[in-house]
N, C-alpha and C positions, 0 to 999 in steps of 0.2 A: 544266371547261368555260371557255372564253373569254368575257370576257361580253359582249363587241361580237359574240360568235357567236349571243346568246341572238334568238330571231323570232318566238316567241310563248312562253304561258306552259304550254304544254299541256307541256311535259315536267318538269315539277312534279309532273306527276300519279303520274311513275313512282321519283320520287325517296323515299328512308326519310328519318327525322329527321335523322337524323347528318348526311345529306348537304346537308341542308336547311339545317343550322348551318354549313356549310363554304359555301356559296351565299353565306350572311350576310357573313360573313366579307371573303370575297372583292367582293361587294358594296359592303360599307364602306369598303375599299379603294380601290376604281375610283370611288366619291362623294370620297373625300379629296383621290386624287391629279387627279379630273379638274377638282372646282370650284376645285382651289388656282390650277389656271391661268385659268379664265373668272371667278370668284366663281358668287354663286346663293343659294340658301337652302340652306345646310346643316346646319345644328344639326336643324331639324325633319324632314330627309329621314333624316340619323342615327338619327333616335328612332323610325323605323318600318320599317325595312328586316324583321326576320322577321315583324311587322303585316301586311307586305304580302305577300310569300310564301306567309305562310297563307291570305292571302286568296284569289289564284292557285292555290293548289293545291285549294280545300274548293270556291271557288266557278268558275262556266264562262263568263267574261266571254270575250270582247262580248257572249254572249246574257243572261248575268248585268250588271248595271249595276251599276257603281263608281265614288260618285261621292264626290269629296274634300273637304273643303269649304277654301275658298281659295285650294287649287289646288297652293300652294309646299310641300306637303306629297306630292307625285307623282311624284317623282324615280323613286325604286322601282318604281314602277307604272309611268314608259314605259321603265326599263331589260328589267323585263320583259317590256313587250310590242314590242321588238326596235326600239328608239330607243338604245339604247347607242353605237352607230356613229356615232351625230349628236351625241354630247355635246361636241366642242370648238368646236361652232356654238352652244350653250344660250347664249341671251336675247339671240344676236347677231342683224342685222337680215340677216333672210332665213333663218335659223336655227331651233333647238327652240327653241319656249317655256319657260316659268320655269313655267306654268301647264298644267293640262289643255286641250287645244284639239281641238274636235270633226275641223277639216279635216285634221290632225294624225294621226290615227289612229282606227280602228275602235272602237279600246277606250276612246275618250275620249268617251263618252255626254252632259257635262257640261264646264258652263267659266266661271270665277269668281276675280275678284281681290280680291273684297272677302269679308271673312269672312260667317259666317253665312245663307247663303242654302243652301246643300246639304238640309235635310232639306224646306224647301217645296216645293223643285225634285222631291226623294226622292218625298214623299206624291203630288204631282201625278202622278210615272211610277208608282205603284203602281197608283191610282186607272185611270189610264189603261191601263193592264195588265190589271186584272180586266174594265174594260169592255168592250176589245177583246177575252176570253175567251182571253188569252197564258198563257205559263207560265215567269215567269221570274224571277229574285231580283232586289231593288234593295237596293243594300247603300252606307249613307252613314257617311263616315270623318269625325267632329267631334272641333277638338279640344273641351278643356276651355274655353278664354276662349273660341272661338265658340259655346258653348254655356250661356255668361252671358249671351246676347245677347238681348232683348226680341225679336227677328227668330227665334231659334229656340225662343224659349216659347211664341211664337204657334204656331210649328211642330209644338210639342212637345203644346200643345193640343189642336189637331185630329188629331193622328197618333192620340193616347189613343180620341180620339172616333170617329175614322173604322176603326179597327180591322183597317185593313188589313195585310197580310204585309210588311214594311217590318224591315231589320234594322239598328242604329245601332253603328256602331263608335266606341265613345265614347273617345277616343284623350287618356289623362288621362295631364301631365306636367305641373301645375300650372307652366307656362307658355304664352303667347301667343309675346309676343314678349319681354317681359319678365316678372316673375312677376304671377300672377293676383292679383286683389283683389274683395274683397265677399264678400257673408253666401252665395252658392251656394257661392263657393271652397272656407268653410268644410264646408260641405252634403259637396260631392264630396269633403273630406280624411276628414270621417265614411268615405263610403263604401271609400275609398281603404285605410284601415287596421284594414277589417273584416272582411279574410282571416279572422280567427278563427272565425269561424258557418262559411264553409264548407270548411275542414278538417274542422272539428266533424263538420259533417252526411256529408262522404266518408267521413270513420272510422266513423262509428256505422252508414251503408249498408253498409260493407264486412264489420263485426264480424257484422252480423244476416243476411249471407247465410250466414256458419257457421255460423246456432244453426238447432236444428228449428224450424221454423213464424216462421223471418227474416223470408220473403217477408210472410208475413201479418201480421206485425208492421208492416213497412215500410208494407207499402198501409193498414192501422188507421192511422198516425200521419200520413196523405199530407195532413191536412186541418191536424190541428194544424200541422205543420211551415212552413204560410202564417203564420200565425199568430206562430209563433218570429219567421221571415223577416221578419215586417214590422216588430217591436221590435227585430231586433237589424241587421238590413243595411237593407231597404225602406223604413223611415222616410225613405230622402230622397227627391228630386224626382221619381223616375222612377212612382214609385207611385204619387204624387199625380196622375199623370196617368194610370196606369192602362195602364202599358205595362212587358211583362215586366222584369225584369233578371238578368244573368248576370255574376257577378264578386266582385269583380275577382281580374283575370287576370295573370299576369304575360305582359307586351306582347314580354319578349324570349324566354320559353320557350316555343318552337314547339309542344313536345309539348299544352302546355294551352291553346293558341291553338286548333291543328286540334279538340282537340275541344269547344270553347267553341265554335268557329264552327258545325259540324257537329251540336250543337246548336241552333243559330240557326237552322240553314237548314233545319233539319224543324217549326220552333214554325210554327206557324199566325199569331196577329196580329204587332205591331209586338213588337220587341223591342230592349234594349240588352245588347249587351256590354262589360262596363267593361275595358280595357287599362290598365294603369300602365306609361307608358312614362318612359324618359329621355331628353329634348331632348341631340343632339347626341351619344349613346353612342356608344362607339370611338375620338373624336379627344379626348383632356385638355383639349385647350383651351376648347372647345366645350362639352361636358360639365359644367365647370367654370362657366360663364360662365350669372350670376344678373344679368345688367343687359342681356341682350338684343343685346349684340356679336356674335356669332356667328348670330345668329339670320340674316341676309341679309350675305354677305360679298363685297368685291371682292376682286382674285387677293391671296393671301397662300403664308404661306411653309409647309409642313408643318412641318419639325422647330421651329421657334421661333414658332412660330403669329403671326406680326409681318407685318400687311398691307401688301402693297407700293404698293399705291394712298393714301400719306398726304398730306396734308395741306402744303404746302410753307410755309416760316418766314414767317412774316407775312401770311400768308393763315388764313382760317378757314372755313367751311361758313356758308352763308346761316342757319342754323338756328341756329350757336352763334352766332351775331353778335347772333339776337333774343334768345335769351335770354340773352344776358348783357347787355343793355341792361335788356333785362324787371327782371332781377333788379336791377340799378342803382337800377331807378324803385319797385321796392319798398320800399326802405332810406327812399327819401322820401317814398312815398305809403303808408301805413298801409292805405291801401283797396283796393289794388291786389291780385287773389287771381289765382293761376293754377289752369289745368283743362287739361286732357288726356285725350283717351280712347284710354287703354295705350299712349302713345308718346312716355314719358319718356324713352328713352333717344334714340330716332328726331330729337326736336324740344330735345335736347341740353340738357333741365329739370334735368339731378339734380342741381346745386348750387340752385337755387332750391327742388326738396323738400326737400333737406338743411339748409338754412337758413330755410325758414319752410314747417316740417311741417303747420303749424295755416292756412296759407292757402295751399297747393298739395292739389290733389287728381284724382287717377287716376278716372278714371270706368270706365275696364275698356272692352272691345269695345261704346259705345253713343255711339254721336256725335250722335243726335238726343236723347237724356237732357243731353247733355255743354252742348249751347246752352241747351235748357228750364234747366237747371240754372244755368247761369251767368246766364240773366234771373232769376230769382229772387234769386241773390245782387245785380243791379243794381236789383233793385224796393225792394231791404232795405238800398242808401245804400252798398252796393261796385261796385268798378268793377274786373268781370274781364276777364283777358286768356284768350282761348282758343285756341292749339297747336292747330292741326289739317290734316293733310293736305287740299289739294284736294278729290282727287277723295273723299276718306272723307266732306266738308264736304258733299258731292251728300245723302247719307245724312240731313243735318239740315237739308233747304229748309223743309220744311214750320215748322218750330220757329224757322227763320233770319225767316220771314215772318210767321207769327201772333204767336210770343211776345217776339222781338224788335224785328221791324224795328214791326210795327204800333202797340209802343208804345212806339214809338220809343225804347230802353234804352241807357246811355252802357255800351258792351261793343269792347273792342278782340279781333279775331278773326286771329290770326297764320295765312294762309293758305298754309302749307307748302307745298314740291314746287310751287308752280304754275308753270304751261308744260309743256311735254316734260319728262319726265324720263328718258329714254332706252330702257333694257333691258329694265324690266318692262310697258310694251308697252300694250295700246288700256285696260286695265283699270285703267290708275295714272295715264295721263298727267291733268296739273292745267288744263284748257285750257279748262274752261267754265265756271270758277269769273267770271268777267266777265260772261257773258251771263245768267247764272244771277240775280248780284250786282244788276247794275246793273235788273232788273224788278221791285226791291224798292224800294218809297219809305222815304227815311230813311236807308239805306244811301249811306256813304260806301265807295268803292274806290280804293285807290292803291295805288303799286309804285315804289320807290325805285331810282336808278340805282346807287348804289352802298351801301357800308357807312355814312357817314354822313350818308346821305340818310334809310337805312332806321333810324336812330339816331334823328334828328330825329322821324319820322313817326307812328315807336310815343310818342315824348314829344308830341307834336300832340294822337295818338289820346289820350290819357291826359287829356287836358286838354279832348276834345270831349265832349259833353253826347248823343250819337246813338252808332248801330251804325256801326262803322271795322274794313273790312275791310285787312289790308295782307297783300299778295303777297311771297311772296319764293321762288325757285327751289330746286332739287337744284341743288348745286353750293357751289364756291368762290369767296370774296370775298377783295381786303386789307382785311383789316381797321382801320382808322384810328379807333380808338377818340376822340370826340369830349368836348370836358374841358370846355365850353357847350352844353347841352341848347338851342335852336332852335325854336319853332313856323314849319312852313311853315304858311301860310295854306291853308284847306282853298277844292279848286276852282281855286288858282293854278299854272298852268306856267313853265318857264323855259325861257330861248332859249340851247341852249350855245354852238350858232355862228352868231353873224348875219355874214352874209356880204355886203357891201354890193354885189357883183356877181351875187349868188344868180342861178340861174336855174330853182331849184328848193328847195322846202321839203320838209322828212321831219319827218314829227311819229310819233313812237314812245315806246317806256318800256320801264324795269328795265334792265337789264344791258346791254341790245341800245345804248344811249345813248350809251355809253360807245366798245364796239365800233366804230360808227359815226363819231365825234368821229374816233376814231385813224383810219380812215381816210378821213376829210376832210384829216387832217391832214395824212397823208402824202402823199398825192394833188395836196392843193392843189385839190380839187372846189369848183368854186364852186354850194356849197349852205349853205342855213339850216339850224342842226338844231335843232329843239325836243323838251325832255324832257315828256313829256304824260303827268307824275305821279300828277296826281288821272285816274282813268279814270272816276269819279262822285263828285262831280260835274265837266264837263269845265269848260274855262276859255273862256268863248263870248266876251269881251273880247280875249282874246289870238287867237280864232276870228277873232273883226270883221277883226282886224289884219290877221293871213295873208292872208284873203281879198282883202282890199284891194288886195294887193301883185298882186295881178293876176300871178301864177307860178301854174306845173304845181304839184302839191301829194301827195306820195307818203307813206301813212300803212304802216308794218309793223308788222307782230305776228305774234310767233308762237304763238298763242291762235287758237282756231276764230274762225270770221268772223261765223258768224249770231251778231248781239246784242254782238258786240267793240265796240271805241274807233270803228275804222271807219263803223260802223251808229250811234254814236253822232253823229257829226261829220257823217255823212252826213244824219240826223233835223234836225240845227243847222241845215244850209243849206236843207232843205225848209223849214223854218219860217221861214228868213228868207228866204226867194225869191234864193237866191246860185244863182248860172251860174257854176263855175268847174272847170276841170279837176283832177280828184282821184282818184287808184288806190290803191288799198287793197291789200295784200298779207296774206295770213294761211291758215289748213288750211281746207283748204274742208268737205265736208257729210261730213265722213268718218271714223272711229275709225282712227287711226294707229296701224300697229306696232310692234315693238320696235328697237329697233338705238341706237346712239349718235346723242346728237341732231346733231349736224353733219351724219350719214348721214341721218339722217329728214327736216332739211330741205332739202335738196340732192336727196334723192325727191322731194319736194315742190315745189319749186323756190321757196323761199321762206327760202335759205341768203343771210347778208348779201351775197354779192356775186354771187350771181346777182339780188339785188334792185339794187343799184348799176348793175350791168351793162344791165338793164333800163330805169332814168334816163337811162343815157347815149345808148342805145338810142334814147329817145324824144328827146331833145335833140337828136343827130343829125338824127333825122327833119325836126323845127323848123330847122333852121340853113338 
C-alpha cells in the first residue's frame, strides 16, 4: 500500500501481524524521508509508529477518542487517518500541524502543545461520556516525563478516585526531550524491567491448563496472585492510586500490543498500559541520540544525519549566547545556580551542567516547581538564573507572582523563544510573556538588541537585588563576545538614531532595532529610532523628551498588544495628560498560526516594511 493512498484507519482491521510489521516498516520510511525535507519531531514519532497501529486497529476512532498528550507525538496517527498527502506542508503556514488539531481532522478529538494536560482532558471526556449514557473509549497516550508532571498526578488522582473506564497508554522510553530525571523516573525503571513476574504468571497459566483441575487451580490462586502482583510489579505509582496496570509491554511488538490493548478495552475502570518504547527507532542517528538533538529537527540529511539548517560562522542561537555568558558569570559569582525544566539541551546549558553539576539543576516537566524552587534557593543568599521557554513561563504565573515577585527575590529569569517563533504554531509562540510580566510589581522586563546588549543585561540582572525577566528569541545572533561586563541602568533606553530632521519617532526593542537602524540607513529615512530595552520598567524621562519633540510617534512589536510596551507608553501619557499622535503596531486579540515568522507577519501586516510603508504613508498624508 502506498501511504499517501492511506483515508482512514478502518483497513487495519483486515490486516494479520506480519502485514502490520511491513506497515511499520514502510512507515518509518515515509517519517525519515519526509521530515528530512520539512524537519518536525521525529525521534518521538519514530518511537511509536506500531504503538499506533495497534491502536487503529483494536480501537474505532473517531468514535473511540485518541488523545496524545503534547501532540508531537501524532505523526502516526494523522498518517493514518489519511494526512499523509499533506506531509510536505507539515508545520508550514497554511499547512498540517506538528500537533493534533481538532479543525484538522475528525480524528483529532484533542489539541495541546504543552505537555501534561491529555489525561484531565482524558477523565473530563469519560466523565462526560457516561453522563451523556455514550458508549465509547477514551484512550490517552503519555509519555513518561509528561507523566512526572504535578499536572498529571492531580490527574492521576482523581482518575483512581472517579473510576471511570478511561485507558492510559503509558508510552515509557525514559526520555522527554532529553533523558528523564527524579525519584518517579526511577519508580517507572522498577516497572520498566519487571517483565520477569509476567512471563512468570504466562508460563504458570499455560503449564496449569495441561494439568487435571488447572482451571481450578488458576481461579484458587486468582486472589493470591494480587498479592504476588503488588510486591513484585504494582508497588509503583499506578497502584497507589488505585488504577489497573498491564505491563510492560514491548511497544514495538505488535503481536503483545493488540492483545494488551484488547485487554484494556474490555476492563471496566481506568487502566494503564505500560509500552517500553525507543525514541527515535529506525533512523541510528536518532536512536542513538541521549541529549535530545533529534528530538525536534529542521531539514537534515538521511545518510549522514548532518542538519542542513546550521548555524553560520560567527553567528550563534540567542540561547547559546545566554548561556555562555550565564556560565562566564558563574566562574565569578559563587552564587549564581542554574534551573531548567528538561530543556538542557533546548536552552544550550550543557556545558554549564557539565561544569558546575552541584549548581545546575533539571527540574523535569514542572516549570511552576522550577520558579518556587529557584525562590527558595534566593530566600537562602543564591541568586538563580532560570532557562525557560516563554510560553512554558505561562505555566509558572502563579509562582512568578506569589513566590517571587511578591517577595520581591533577586532571580534572573532567561525568557526563551520569546516573540513568534514560527512553525510550531499558536501553542509555542512567546508573545505574552510582556503582558503577563509587566502586571507583576517588582518585576523587571527587558530584551536586548543584540548579542552584547543581551551580555551586559544578564550581568545587570546578576547584580540587581529584584525578579529580572530578559527576552531573547528563536533564532540567530553574531555573536560579539564582550571582554568588559557593563551594567545598563535598569529603566534607561537609548536613542540609536537621532535624526535631527526626524519627522517621526519608532520606539521598539530586541532584534527588530537593529533591523530598523539598517533601514534608516539605507533609506536615508528621516526618523529617530529608540531601543526601548527595559519594557519594565519603561524610561518616562526619555518619554517627557519624545513627547516634547512634538512628532507623530510609531511604537512596533511583535508581541500581542493587550498589556505590550504600547499599553505601557500609552498608561504614561494618560497619567501625564500628553495629546500626542502615537500608533502602535503589534498581533492583535488573536492566537497566531504556524508558518515562518516573516510569513506570520506579513499575514498580519505588522512585517518591518509594511510597518515603514505605513509611516510614509502617513507623512505623505501631512506634507
Amino acid at each position: 500500500m502506498k501511504i499517501e493512498d492511506i483515508r482512514d484507519p478502518s483497513f487495519l482491521k483486515q490486516m494479520n501481524e506480519e502485514e502490520c510489521r511491513e506497515l511499520a516498516e514502510e512507515i518509518r520510511s515515509f517519517l525519515i524521508s519526509s521530515l528530512s525535507k520539512t524537519g518536525g519531531h521525529i525521534a518521538s514519532n519514530l518511537g511509536v509508529v506500531e504503538l499506533t497501529i495497534a491502536l487503529h486497529k483494536i480501537f474505532n476512532a473517531p468514535e473511540d477518542k485518541i488523545l496524545f498528550d503534547v501532540g508531537h507525538q501524532s505523526y502516526v496517527h494523522k498518517i493514518l487517518t489519511g494526512r499523509a498527502k499533506d506531509f510536505p506542508t507539515l508545520r508550514q503556514f497554511g499547512g498540517l500541524s506538528g500537533f493534533q488539531k481538532r479543525k484538522e481532522s475528525v480524528y483529532d478529538c484533542f489539541e495541546a502543545g504543552h505537555s501534561s494536560t491529555a489525561l484531565s482532558s482524558a477523565l473530563g471526556m469519560a466523565i462526560a461520556r457516561d453522563l451523556n449514557h455514550e458508549n465509547y473509549q477514551v484512550i490517552a497516550v503519555v509519555g513518561d516525563g509528561a507523566l512526572n508532571t504535578g499536572l498529571s498526578l492531580e490527574a492521576l488522582n482523581e482518575i483512581g478516585d472517579e473510576k471511570k473506564k478511561l485507558i492510559i497508554i503509558f508510552n515509557d522510553n525514559n526520555m522527554s526531550i532529553s533523558r528523564n530525571v527524579g525519584a518517579l523516573t526511577r519508580s517507572f525503571a522498577k516497572l520498566r524491567n519487571s517483565t520477569s513476574y509476567n512471563s512468570l504468571k504466562d508460563n504458570v497459566k499455560s503449564a496449569l491448563r495441561n494439568v487435571k483441575n488447572g482451571t481450578a487451580i488458576i481461579q484458587s490462586i486468582h486472589n493470591f496472585k494480587d498479592s504476588i502482583k503488588r510486591s513484585v510489579v504494582d508497588s509503583g505509582i499506578f497502584r497507589e492510586f488505585d488504577i489497573d496496570y498491564i505491563g510492560p509491554v514491548d511497544g514495538h511488538d505488535i503481536p503483545q500490543l493488540l492483545k494488551a490493548f484488547e485487554v484494556a478495552r474490555k476492563k471496566e475502570g481506568p487502566c494503564v498500559v505500560h509500552c517500553v518504547t525507543t525514541k527515535g527507532k529506525g533512523y541510528r542517528y536518532a536512536e542513538e541520540d541521549i541529549t535530545g538533538k533529534w528530538h525536534g529537527v529542521s531539514r537534515f540529511d538521511i545518510a549522514s544525519g548532518k542538519l542542513l539548517n546550521e548555524v553560520p560562522e560567527g553567528y550563534a542561537s540567542y540561547s547559546a549566547i545566554v548561556a555562555d555568558t550565564v556560565f562566564e558569570l558563574m566562574k565569578d559569582n559563587k552564587d549564581i545556580v542554574a534551573i531548567t525544566p528538561a530543556m538542557i539541551t533546548g536552552s544550550h546549558l550543557g556545558r554549564v551542567f557539565a561544569e558546575y553539576p552541584d549548581r545546575a539543576f533539571d527540574c523535569g516537566i514542572a516549570e511552576g516547581h522550577a520558579v518556587s524552587f529557584a525562590a527558595g534557593l534566593s530566600l537562602s543568599g543564591k541568586h538563580p538564573f532560570l532557562s525557560i521557554y516563554s510560553s512554558f513561563l505561562q505555566r509558572g504565573y502563579d509562582q512568578l507572582s506569589q513566590d517571587l515577585c511578591r517577595m520581591d527575590l533577586p532571580c534572573i529569569i532567561g525568557v526563551d523563544r520569546a516573540g513568534l517563533v514560527g512553525e510550531d504554531g499558536e501553542t509555542h509562540h512567546g508573545v505574552f510573556d510582556i503582558a503577563y510580566g509587566r502586571s507583576l510589581p517588582n518585576m523587571i522586563i527587558a530584551q536586548g538588541k543584540d548579542s552584547r546588549e543581551i551580555q551586559n543585561l544578564l550581568y545587570t540582572a546578576s547584580h540587581t537585588k529584584h525578579p529580572f525577566m530578559i527576552r531573547y528569541p528563536k533564532g540567530n545572533a553574531r555573536f560579539e563576545k564582550v571582554s568588559h561586563f557593563e551594567e545598563i541602568p535598569v529603566g534607561k533606553w537609548e536613542i540609536c538614531v537621532n535624526n535631527v530632521d526626524e519627522e517621526a519617532i519608532i520606539i521598539t526593542y530586541g532584534e527588530d532595532v537593529g533591523k530598523i537602524e539598517e533601514l534608516i540607513s539605507e533609506n536615508n529615512l528621516p526618523y529617530t529610532l529608540v531601543n526601548a530595552r527595559y519594557l519594565k520598567p519603561v524610561d518616562e524621562d526619555m518619554l517627557e523628551e519624545i513627547f516634547h519633540r512634538n512628532k507623530p510617534v510609531y511604537v512596533y512589536t511583535a508581541d500581542i498588544l493587550k498589556g505590550g510596551l504600547g499599553d505601557e507608553i500609552l498608561e504614561f501619557m494618560n497619567r501625564k495628560g500628553i495629546m500626542t499622535n502615537i500608533t502602535v503596531f503589534g498581533i492583535d486579540d488573536i492566537f497566531v498560526s504556524q508558518g515562518s515568522n516573516l510569513q506570520l507577519k506579513e499575514s498580519l501586516r505588522i512585517d518591518i516594511r509594511s510597518f515603514l510603508q505605513r509611516i510614509e504613508e502617513d507623512r505623505r498624508k501631512t506634507c
